[in-house]
C-alpha positions in Angstrom: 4.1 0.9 -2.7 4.1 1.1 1.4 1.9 3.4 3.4 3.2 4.7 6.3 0.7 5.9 9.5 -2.1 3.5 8.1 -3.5 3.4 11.6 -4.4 7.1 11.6 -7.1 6.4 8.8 -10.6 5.6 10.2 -12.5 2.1 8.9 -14.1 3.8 5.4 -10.9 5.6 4.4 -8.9 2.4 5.0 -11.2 0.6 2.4 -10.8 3.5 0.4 -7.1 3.4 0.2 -7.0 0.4 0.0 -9.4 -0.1 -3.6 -7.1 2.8 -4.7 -4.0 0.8 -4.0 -5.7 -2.6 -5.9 -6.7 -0.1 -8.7 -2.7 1.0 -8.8 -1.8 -2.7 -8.8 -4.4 -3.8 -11.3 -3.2 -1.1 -13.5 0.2 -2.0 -13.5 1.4 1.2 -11.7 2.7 -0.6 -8.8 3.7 -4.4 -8.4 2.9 -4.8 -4.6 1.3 -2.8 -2.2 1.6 -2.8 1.5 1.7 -1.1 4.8 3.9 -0.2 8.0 2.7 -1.4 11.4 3.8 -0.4 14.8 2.1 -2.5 16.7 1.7 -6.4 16.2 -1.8 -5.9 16.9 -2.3 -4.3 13.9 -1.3 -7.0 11.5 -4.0 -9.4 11.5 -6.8 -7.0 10.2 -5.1 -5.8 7.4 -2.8 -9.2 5.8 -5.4 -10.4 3.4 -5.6 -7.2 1.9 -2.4 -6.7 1.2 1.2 -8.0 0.0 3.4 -6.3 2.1 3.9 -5.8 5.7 6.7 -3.7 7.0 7.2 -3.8 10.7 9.9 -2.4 12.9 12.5 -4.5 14.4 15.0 -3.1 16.4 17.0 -4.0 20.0 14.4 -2.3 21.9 11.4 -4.0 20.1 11.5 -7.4 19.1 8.1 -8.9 19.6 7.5 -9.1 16.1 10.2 -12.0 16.2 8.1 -13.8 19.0 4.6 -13.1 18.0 2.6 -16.4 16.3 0.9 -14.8 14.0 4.1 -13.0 12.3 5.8 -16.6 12.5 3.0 -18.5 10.5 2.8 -15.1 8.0 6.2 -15.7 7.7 6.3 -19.3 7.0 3.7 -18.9 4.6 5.2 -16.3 2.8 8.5 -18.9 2.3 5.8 -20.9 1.0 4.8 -19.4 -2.0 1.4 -16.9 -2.8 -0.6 -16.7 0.0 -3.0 -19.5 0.9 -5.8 -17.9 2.5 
């Protein structure tokens, strides 16, 4: 399950979504849940909390592809479960 906009949502909501989208997972409802970012920013906050990061990637934005962060998230990912 992938929430789009997740950056509109204030601190407490965000926590709130985001022990309704464990909840969904624990249940069995969903298998992985995630989020879109826009900005690579907006990745580090939210990566232990989640599986899933969906970021755009397109011929007028490509600094996901060059950001650190995004390259080590990567590599771990190719790695097996996450490690932090």
């Amino acid at each position: 399950m992938l929430i789009h906009n997740w950056h509109k949502l204030n601190d407490e909501n965000r926590q709130h979504a985001i022990n309704f989208l464990n909840k969904l997972k624990n249940d069995g409802i969903c298998l992985k849940i995630g989020i879109s970012v826009y900005e690579v920013n907006e990745i580090e906050s939210y990566c232990k909390s989640i599986d899933i990061i969906q970021a755009p990637l397109n011929f007028f934005n490509m600094s996901f592809l060059l950001d650190s962060l995004v390259l080590e998230l990567h590599n771990q990912s190719l790695q097996g479960p996450r490690s932090w």
